[in-house]
Residue frames as qw, qx, qy, qz and C-alpha x, y, z in Angstrom:
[[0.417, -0.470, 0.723, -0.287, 85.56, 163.00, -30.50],
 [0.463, 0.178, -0.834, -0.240, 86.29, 159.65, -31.65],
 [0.788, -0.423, -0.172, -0.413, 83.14, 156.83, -30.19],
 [0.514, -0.432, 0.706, -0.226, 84.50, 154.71, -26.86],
 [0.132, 0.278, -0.951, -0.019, 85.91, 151.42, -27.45],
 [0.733, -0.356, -0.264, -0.515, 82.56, 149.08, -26.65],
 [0.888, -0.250, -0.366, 0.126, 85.05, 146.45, -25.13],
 [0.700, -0.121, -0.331, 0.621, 87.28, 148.66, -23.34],
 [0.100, -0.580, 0.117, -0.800, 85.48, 151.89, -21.87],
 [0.296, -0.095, -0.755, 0.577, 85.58, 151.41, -18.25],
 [0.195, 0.194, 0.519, -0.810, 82.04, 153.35, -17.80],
 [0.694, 0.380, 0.610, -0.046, 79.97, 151.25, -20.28],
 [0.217, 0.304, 0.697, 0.612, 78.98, 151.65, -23.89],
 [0.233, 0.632, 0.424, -0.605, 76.79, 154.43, -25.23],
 [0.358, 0.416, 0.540, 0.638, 75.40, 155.12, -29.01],
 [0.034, 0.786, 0.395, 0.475, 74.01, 158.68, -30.56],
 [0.190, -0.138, -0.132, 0.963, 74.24, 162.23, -29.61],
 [0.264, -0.682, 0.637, -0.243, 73.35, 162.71, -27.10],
 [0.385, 0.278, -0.877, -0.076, 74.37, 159.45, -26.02],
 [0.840, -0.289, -0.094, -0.449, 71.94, 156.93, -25.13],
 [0.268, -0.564, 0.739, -0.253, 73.42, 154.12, -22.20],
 [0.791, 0.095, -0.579, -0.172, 73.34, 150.56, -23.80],
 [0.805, -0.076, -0.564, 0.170, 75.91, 149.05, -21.35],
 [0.408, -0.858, 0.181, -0.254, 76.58, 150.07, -17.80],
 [0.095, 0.604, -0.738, 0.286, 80.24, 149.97, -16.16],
 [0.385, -0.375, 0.812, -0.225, 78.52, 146.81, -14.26],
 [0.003, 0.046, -0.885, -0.463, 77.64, 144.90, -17.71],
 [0.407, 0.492, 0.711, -0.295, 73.60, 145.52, -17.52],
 [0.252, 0.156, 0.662, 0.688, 72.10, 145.81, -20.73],
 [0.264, 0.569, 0.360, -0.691, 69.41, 148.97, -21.28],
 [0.105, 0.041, -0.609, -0.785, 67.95, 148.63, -24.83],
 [0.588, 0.127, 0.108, -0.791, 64.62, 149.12, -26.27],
 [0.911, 0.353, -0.124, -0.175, 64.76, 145.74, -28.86],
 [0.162, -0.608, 0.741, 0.237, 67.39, 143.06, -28.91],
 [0.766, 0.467, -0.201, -0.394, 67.58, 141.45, -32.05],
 [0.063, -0.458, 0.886, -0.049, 69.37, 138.03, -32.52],
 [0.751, -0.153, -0.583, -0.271, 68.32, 134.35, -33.00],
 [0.692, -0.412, -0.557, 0.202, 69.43, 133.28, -29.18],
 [0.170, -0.742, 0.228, -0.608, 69.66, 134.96, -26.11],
 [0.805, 0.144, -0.479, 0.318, 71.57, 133.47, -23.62],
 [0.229, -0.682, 0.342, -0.604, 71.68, 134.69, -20.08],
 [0.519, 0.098, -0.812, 0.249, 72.70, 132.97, -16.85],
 [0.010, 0.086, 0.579, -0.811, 71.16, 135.41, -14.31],
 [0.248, 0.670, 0.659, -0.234, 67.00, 136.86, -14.20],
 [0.104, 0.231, 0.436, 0.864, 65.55, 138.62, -17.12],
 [0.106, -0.452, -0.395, 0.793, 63.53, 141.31, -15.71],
 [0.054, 0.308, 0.424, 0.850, 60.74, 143.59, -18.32],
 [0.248, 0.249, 0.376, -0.857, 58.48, 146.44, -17.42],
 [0.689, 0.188, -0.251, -0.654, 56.28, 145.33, -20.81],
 [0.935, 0.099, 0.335, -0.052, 55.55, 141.96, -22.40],
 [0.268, -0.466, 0.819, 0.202, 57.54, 139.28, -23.38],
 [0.797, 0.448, -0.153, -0.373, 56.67, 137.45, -27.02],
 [0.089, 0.365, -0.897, -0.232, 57.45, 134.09, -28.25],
 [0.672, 0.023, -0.385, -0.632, 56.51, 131.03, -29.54],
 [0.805, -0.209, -0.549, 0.080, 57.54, 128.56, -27.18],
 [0.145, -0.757, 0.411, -0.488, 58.62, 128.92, -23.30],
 [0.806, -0.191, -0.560, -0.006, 60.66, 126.53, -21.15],
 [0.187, 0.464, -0.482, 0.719, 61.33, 126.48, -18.04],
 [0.140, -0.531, -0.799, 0.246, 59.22, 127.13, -14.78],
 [0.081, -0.607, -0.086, -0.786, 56.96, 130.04, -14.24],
 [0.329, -0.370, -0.693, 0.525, 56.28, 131.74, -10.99],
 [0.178, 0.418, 0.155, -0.877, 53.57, 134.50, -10.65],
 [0.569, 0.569, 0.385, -0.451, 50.46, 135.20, -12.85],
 [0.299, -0.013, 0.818, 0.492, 50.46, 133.86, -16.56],
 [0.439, 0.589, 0.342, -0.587, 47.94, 135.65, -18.89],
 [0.341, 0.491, -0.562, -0.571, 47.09, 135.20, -22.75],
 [0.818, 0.171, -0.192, -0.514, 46.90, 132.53, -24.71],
 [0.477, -0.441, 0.731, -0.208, 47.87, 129.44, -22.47],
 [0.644, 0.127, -0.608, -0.446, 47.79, 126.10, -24.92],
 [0.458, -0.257, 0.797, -0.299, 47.03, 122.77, -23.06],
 [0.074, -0.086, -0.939, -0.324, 46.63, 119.09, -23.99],
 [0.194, 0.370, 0.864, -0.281, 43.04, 118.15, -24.08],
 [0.033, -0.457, -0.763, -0.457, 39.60, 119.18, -25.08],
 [0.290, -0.517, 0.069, -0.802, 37.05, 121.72, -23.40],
 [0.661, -0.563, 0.222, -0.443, 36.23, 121.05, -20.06],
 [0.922, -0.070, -0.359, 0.125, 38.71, 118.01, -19.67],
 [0.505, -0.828, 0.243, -0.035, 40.54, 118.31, -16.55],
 [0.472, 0.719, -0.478, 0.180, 44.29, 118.64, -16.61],
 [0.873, -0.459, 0.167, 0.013, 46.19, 116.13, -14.55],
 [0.015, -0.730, 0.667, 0.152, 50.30, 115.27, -14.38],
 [0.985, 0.098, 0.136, -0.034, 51.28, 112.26, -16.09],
 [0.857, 0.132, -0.090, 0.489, 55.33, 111.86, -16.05],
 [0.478, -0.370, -0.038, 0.796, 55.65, 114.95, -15.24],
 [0.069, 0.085, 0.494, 0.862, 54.10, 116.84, -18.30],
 [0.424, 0.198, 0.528, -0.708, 50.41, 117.69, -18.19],
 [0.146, -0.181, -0.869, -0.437, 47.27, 115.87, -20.11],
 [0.664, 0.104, 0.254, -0.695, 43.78, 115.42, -20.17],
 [0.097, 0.171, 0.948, 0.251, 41.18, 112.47, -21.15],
 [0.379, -0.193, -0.400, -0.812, 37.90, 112.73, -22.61],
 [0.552, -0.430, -0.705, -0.113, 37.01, 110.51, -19.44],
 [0.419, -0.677, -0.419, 0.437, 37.34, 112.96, -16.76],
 [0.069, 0.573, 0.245, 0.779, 35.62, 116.45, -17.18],
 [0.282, -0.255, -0.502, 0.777, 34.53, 119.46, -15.78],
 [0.109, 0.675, 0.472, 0.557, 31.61, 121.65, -16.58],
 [0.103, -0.010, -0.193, 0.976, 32.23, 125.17, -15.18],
 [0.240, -0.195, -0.397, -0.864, 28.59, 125.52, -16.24],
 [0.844, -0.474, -0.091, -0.236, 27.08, 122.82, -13.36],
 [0.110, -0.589, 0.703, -0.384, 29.94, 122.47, -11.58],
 [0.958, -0.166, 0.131, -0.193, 29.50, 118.61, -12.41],
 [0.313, -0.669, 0.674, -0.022, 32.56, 116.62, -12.25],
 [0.943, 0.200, 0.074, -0.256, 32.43, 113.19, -14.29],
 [0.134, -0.336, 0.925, 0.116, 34.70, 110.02, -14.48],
 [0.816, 0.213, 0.024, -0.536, 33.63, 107.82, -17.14],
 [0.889, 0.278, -0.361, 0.032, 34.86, 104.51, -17.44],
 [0.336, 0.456, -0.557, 0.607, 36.86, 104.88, -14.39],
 [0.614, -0.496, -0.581, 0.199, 36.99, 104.29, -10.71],
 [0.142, -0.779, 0.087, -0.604, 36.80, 107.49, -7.91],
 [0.770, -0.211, -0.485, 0.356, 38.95, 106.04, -4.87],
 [0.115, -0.666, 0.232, -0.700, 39.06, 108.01, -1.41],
 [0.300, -0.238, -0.864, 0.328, 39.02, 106.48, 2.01],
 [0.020, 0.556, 0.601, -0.574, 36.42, 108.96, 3.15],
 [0.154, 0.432, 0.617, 0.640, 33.35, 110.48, 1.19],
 [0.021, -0.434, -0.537, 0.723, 31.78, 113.29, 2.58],
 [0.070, 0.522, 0.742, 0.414, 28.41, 114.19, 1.18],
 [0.211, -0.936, -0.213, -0.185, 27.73, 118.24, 1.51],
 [0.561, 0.182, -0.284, 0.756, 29.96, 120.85, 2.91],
 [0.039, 0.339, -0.273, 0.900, 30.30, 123.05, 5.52],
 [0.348, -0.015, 0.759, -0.550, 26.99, 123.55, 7.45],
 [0.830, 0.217, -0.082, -0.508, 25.10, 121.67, 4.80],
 [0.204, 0.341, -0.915, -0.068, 27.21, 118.39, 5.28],
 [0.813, -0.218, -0.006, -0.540, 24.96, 115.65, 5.82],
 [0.964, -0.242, 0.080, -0.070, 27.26, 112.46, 6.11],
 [0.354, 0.649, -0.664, -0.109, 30.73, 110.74, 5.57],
 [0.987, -0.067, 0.071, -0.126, 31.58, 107.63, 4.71],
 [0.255, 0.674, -0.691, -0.048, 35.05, 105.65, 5.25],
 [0.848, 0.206, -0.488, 0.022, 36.57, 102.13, 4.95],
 [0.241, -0.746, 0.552, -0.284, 38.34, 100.86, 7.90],
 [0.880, 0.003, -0.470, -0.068, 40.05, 97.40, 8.17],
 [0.517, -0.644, 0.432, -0.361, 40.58, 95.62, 11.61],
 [0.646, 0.122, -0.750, -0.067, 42.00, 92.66, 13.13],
 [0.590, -0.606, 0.339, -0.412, 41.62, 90.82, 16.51],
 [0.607, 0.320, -0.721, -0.097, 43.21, 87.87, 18.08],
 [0.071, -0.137, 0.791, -0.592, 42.00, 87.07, 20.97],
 [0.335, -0.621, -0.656, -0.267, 37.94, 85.92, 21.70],
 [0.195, -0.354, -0.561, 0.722, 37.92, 88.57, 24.95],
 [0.141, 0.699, 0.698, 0.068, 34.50, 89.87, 24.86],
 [0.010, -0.967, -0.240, 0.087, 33.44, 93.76, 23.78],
 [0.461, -0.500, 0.213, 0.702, 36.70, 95.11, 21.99],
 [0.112, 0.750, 0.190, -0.624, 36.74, 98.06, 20.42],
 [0.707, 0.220, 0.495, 0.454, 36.76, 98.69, 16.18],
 [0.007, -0.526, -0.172, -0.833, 35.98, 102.12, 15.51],
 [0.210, -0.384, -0.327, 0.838, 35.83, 105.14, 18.01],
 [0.069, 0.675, 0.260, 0.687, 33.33, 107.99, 16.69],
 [0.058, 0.035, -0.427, 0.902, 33.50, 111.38, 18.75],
 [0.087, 0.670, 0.735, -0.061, 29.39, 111.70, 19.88],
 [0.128, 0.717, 0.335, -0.598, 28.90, 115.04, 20.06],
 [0.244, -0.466, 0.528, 0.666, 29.94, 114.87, 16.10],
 [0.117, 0.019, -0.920, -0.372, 27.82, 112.72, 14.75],
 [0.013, -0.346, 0.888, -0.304, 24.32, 111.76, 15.00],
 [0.937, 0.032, 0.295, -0.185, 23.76, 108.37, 13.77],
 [0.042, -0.501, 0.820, 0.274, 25.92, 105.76, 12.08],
 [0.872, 0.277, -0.084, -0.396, 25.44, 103.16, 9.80],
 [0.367, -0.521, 0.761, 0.121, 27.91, 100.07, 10.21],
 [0.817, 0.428, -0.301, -0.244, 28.54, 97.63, 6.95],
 [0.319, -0.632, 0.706, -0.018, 30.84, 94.66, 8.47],
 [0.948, 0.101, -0.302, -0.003, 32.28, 91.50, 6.70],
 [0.593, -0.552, 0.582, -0.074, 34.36, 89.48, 9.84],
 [0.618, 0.573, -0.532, -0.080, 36.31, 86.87, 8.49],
 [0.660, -0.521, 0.541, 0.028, 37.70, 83.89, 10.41],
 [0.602, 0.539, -0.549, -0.214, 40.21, 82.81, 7.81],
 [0.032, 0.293, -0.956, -0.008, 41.43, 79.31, 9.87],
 [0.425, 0.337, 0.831, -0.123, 37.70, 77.90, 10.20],
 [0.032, 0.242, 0.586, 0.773, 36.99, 79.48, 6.43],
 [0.013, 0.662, 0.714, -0.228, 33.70, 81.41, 8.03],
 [0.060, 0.246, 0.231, 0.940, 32.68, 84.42, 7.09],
 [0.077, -0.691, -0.669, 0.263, 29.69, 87.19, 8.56],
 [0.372, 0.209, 0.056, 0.903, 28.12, 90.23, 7.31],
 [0.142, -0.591, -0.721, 0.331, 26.52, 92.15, 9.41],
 [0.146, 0.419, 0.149, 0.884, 24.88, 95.58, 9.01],
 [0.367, -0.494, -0.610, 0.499, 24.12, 97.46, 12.08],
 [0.087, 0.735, 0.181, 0.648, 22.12, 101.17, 12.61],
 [0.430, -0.491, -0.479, 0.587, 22.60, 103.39, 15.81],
 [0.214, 0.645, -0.045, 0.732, 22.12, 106.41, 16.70],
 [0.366, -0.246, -0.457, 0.772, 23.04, 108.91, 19.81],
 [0.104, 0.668, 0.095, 0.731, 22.08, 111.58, 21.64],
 [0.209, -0.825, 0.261, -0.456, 22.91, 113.05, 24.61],
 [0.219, -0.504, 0.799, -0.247, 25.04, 110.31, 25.90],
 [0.690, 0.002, 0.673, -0.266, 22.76, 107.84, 25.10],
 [0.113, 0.366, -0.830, -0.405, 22.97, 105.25, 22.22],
 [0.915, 0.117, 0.339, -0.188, 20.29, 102.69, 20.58],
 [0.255, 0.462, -0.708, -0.468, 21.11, 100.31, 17.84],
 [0.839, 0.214, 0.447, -0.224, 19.48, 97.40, 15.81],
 [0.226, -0.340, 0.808, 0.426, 21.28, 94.89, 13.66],
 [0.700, 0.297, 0.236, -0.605, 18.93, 94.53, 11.39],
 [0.807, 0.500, -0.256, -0.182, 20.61, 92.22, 8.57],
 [0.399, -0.558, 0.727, -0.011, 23.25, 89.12, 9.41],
 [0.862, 0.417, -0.277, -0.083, 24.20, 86.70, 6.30],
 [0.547, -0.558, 0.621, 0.064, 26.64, 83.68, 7.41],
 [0.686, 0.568, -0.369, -0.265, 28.93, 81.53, 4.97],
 [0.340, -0.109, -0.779, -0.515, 28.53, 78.65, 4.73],
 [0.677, -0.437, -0.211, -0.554, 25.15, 78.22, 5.94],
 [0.891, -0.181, -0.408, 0.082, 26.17, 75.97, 8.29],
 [0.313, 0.482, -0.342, 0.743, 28.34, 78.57, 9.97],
 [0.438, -0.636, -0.571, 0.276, 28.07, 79.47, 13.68],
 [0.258, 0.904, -0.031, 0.341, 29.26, 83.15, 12.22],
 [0.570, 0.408, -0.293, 0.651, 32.34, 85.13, 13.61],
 [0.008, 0.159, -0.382, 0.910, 31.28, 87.88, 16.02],
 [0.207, -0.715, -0.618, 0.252, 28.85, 89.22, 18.25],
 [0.331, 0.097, -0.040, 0.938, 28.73, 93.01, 17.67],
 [0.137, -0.876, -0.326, 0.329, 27.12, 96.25, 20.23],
 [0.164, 0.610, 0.034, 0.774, 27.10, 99.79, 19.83],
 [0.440, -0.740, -0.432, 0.268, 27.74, 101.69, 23.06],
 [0.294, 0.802, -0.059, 0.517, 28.68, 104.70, 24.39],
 [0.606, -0.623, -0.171, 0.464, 31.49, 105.36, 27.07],
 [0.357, -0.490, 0.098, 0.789, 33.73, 108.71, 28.00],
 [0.041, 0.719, -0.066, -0.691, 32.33, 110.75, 25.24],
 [0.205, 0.214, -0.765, -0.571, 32.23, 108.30, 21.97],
 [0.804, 0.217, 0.180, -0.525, 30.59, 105.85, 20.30],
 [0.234, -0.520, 0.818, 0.083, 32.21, 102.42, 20.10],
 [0.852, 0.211, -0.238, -0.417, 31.49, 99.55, 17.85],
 [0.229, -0.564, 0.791, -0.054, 32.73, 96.63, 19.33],
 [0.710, 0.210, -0.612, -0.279, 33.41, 92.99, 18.75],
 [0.754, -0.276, 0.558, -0.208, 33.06, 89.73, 20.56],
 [0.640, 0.335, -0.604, -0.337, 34.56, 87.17, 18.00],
 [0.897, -0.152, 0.026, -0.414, 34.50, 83.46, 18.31],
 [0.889, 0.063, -0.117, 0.439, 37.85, 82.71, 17.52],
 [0.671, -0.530, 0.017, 0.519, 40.89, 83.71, 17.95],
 [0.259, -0.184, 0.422, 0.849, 41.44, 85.54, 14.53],
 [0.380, 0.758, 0.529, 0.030, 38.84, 87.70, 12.66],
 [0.274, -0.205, -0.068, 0.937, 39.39, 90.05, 10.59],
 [0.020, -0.673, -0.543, 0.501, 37.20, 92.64, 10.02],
 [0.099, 0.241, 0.448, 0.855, 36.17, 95.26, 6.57],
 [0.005, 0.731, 0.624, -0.276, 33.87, 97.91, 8.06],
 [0.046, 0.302, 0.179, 0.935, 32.37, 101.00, 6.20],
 [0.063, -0.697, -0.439, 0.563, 30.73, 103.58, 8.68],
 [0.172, 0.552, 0.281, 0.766, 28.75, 105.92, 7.33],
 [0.169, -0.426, -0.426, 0.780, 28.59, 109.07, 10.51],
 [0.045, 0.670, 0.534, 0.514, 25.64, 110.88, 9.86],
 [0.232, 0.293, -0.290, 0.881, 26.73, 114.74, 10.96],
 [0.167, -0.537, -0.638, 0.526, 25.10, 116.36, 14.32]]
């Protein structure tokens, strides 16, 4: 019996005797090896084994095992830069002390939080205010009480139309509804200043409120709280 036509048997392609199924009647391809400089498909390429080459583009989804190259050096940490990945020799990782290091460089976060979980001991964030008004005891930061408790307050006020400046640096702490604090440190600029604010820690409805009294009508306000956990 003379072999089927490859391009015109209407129930695929088959080689050897018996005959082994290369091409099925709906054009999938069953072979052990396919030899060829390109391969060229439009749909998903599917293998029960492994898949060899020297270069792969594309994306990948699912687990990736073997030898993975990447830019960089041991323990430099991989990071996207246009889109491609990299590393520098200024920001590592040692797997061995799980120390992190940025050298020559700057670590920017609005909130630092020092410990995790139940061994957190503090966090610190940046918060910038304004007021415009001189009405006495208004509010700059909210902390929940039962969250926290103590706080450190770092504040430079600002009265940019009489060129004053005040930094003040206030401790408090809570507990059960109740609240101390002591300003212990207040630097005015220029000496000759009558400074910017008046500022209390109190506690109403369940926080802890750092407010402001200012002297004018405009201050603004650069405060880092550091909330030392309950």
């Amino acid at each position: 019996m003379a072999a089927p036509d490859p391009f015109n048997s209407a129930g695929g392609y088959t080689v050897g005797i018996p005959p082994l199924p290369i091409i099925a009647a709906n054009g999938d391809i069953t072979a052990g090896n396919i030899a060829g400089d390109n391969l060229n498909l439009t749909s998903t390429i599917r293998a029960g084994g492994d898949i060899y080459g020297n270069t792969f583009y594309g994306n990948f989804a699912g687990a990736i095992s073997g030898g993975l190259t990447v830019p960089g050096l041991s323990t430099q940490v991989l990071f996207n830069t246009n889109g491609n990945a990299d590393a520098s020799p200024n920001f590592t990782f040692n797997a061995a002390t799980n120390i992190l290091t940025v050298i020559n460089g700057t670590i920017a976060s609005n909130t630092i939080n020092v410990g995790i979980g139940q061994n957190q001991f503090s966090s610190t964030r940046a918060v910038i205010v304004t007021t415009s008004s001189t009405t006495p005891d208004q509010i700059l930061i909210t902390t929940q009480a039962n969250t926290v408790c103590g706080m450190d307050y770092v504040i430079i006020a600002t009265d940019p139309v009489g060129n004053n400046r005040q930094a003040s640096k206030i401790m408090a702490t809570v507990m059960n509804g109740d609240v101390g604090y002591y300003e212990y440190g207040t630097i005015d600029v220029p000496q000759s200043s009558p400074g910017v604010a008046d500022f209390k820690v109190s506690y109403a409805g369940g926080n802890v409120n750092l407010t402001s009294t200012p002297y004018t009508n405009s201050v603004n306000y650069k405060i880092m709280i550091t909330s030392y956990k309950e």
